[in-house]
C-alpha positions, -999 to +999 in steps of 0.1 A: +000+000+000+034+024-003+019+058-022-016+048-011-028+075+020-044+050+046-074+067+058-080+045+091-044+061+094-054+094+090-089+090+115-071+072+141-043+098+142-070+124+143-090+110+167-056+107+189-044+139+183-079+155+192-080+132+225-044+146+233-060+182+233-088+171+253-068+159+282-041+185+275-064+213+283-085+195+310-081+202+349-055+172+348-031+190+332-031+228+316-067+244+319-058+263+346-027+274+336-042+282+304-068+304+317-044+325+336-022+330+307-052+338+286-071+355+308-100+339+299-128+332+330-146+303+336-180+327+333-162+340+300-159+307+288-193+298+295-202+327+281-186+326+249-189+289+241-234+291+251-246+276+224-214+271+203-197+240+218-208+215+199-197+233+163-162+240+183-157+202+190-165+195+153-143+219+137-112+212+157-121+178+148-122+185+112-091+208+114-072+174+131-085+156+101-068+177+075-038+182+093-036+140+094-044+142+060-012+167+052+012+147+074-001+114+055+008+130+021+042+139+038+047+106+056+045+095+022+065+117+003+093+110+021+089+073+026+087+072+060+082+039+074+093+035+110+088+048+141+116+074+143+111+086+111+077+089+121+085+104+149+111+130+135+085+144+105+063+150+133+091+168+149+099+185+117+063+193+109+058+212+140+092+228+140+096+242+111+052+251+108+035+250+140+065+266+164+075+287+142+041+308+132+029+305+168+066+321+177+059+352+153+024+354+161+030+351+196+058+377+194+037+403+179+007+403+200+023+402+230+015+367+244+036+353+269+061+324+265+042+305+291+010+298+268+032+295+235+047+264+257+012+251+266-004+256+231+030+244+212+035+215+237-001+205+225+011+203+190+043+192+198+032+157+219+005+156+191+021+157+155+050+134+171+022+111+177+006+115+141+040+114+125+043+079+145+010+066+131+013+078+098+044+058+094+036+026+108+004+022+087+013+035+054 
């Protein structure tokens, strides 16, 4: 199946990267911190999201579904087949992408390091685990 995207691939990887963001920004790990460095209330939240959640849940779901489907095309492209090579183009990916444009967007509004590290770390634990996937089922 070399060349061939594997879409059970690119929905499991999804479905894991999504769960990682779940639990990444639950009580059990960063919400709080999160909400300090955002400034964002819980009545703010629950303000903002009235009404809204469900269509949040499915986009960010959809978004982790095209990004699976990018790092499959990649996977591919470079013939990566194991586990560190899967593991370094996820490393690569969010390097070189996802670091990088939260960096300068970060740097120009003012956000503080602290939330780039929680938001990149998100991305970071995720796309190694999507690179990972992608190249033990292609």
């Amino acid at each position: 199946m070399a060349g061939e995207i594997n879409y059970w691939a690119v929905l499991v990887s999804a479905l894991v990267f999504y769960a990682i963001g779940a639990v990444w920004y639950s009580p059990l790990l960063f919400a709080k911190a999160w909400q300090k460095a955002t400034g964002v209330t819980q009545e703010k939240m629950a303000s903002v999201n009235k009404g809204k959640m469900a269509l949040t849940f499915i986009s960010t779901f959809i978004l982790s579904l095209l990004m699976a489907c990018v790092t499959a095309h990649l996977s591919i492209r470079v013939e990566s087949h194991t586990l560190h090579s899967g593991i370094m183009l996820g490393f690569w990916i969010w390097l070189g992408y996802v670091a990088v444009s939260m960096g300068i967007n970060y740097l120009y509004e003012g956000k503080s390091f602290k939330l780039f590290c929680i938001n990149a770390g998100y991305f970071f634990i995720g796309l190694l685990k999507m690179g990972a996937i992608m190249a033990l089922w292609q």
